[in-house]
RODO-2510 file (C-alpha; in nm, 4 decimals, decimal comma):
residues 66
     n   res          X          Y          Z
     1     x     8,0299     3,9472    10,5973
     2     x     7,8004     4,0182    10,2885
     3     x     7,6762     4,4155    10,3802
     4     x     7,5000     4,4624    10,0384
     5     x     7,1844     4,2774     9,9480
     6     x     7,1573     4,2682     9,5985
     7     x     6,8253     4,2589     9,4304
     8     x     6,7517     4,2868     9,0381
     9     x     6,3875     4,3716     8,8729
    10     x     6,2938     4,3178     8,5598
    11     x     6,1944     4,6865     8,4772
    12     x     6,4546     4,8869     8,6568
    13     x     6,7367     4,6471     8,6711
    14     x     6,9746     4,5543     8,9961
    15     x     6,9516     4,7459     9,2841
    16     x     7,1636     4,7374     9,5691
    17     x     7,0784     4,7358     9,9504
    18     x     7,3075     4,8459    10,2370
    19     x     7,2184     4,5845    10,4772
    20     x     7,3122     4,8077    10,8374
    21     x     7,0408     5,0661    10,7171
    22     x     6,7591     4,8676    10,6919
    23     x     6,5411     4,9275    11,0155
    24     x     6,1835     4,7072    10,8901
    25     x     6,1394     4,4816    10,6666
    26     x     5,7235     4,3839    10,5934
    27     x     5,5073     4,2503    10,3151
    28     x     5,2408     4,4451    10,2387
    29     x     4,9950     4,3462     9,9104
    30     x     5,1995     4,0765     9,7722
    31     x     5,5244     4,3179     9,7430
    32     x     5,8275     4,3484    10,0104
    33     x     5,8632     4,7187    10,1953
    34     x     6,1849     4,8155    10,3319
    35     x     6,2039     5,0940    10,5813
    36     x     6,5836     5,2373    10,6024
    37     x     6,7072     5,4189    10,9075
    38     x     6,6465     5,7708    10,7632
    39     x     6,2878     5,6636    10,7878
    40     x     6,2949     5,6324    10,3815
    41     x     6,0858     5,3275    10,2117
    42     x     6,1115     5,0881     9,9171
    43     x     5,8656     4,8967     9,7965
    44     x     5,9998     4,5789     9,5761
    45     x     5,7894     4,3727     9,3845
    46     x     5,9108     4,0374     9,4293
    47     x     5,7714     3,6671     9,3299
    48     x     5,8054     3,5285     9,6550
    49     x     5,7723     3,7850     9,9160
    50     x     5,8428     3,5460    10,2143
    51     x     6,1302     3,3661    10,0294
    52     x     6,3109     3,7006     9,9980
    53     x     6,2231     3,8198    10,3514
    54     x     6,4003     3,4793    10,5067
    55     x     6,6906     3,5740    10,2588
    56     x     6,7456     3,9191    10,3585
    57     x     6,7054     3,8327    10,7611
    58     x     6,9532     3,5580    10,7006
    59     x     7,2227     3,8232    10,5496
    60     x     7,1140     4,0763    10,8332
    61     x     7,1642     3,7789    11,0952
    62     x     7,4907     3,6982    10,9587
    63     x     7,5945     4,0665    10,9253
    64     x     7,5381     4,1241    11,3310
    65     x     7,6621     3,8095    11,3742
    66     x     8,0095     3,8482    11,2883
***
């Protein structure tokens, strides 16, 4: 199963997202926050916030699933 989510922004370029440390996952202000396991956060400014949050729950799903 995919464990990286990849994401790429037009100012800092691709970043990459080890799916088994992501512990939240909200939308705050139009962007997407990530909260990692070490209790560390990443905001990501993304065009369609909900679009992106189905995404990455589908990859997490999948992950667990298998």
């Amino acid at each position: 199963m995919k464990a990286i989510f990849t994401y790429e922004d037009e100012h800092l370029g691709k970043s990459y997202i080890v799916i088994p440390k992501i512990r939240e996952i909200a939308k705050a202000l139009g962007n997407l926050v990530i909260t990692f396991d070490n209790g560390d956060k990443r905001t990501l400014a993304v065009d369609d916030p909900n679009a992106t949050i189905k995404e990455m729950l589908e990859v997490i799903e999948n992950f667990y699933r298998a």
